[in-house]
C-alpha positions in Angstrom: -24.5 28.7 36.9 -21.5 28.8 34.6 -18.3 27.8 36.0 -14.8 29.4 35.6 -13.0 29.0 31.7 -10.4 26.8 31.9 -7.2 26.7 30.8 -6.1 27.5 27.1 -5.2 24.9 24.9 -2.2 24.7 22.6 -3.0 26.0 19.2 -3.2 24.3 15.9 -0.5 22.3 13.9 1.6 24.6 11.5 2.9 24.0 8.2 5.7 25.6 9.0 7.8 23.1 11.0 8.7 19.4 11.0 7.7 18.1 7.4 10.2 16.1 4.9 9.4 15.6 1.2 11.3 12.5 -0.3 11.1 10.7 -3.3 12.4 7.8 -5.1 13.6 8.0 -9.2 15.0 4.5 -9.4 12.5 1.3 -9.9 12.3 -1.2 -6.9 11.2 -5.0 -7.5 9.5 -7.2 -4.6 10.9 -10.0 -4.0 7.5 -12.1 -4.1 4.3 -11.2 -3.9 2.5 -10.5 -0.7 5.9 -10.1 0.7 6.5 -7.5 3.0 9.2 -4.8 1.2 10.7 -1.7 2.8 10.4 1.5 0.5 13.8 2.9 -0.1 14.1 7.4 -1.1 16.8 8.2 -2.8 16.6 11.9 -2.8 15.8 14.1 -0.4 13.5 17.2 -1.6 12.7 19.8 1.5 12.8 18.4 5.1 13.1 20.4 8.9 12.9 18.5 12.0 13.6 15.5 10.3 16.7 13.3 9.0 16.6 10.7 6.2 19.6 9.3 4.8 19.5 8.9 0.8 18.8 5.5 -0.4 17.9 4.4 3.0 13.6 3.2 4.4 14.4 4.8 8.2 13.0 8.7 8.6 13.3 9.9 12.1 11.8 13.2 13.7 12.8 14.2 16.9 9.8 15.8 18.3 6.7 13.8 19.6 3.5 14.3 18.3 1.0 13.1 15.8 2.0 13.2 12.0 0.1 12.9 8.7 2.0 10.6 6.5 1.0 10.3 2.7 3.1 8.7 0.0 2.0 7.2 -3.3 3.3 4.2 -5.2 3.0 3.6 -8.7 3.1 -0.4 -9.3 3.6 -1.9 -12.7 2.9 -5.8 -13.2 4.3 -7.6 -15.7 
């Protein structure tokens, strides 16, 4: 026999809240290499739910969940 339908669950994630797009125009140099070195954003594209200081690593949201989190670095060696 089938059994009574549970409860519904919450719905998907939306694009429409808590996203930031940063980005950085300035070059940053590690201080040696294989040396742990916080990312710095200097400008601050789009952003809701979140705050991010200019020029500063620290992003905080203040809603709990799960997040994507993509960024790309271009690295030059000389």
């Amino acid at each position: 026999a089938t059994g009574s339908i549970g409860p519904t669950g919450p719905n998907g994630f939306s694009l429409n809240n808590n996203y930031i797009f940063a980005y950085d125009t300035s070059t940053q140099t590690l201080p040696a290499s294989n040396t742990f070195t916080a990312v710095t954003f200097n400008t601050n594209g789009v952003m809701d739910g979140w705050t991010h200081v200019a020029r500063s690593t620290d992003f905080t949201c203040f809603q709990t969940g799960n997040y994507l989190v993509t960024y790309r670095l271009l690295i030059g060696i000389s």
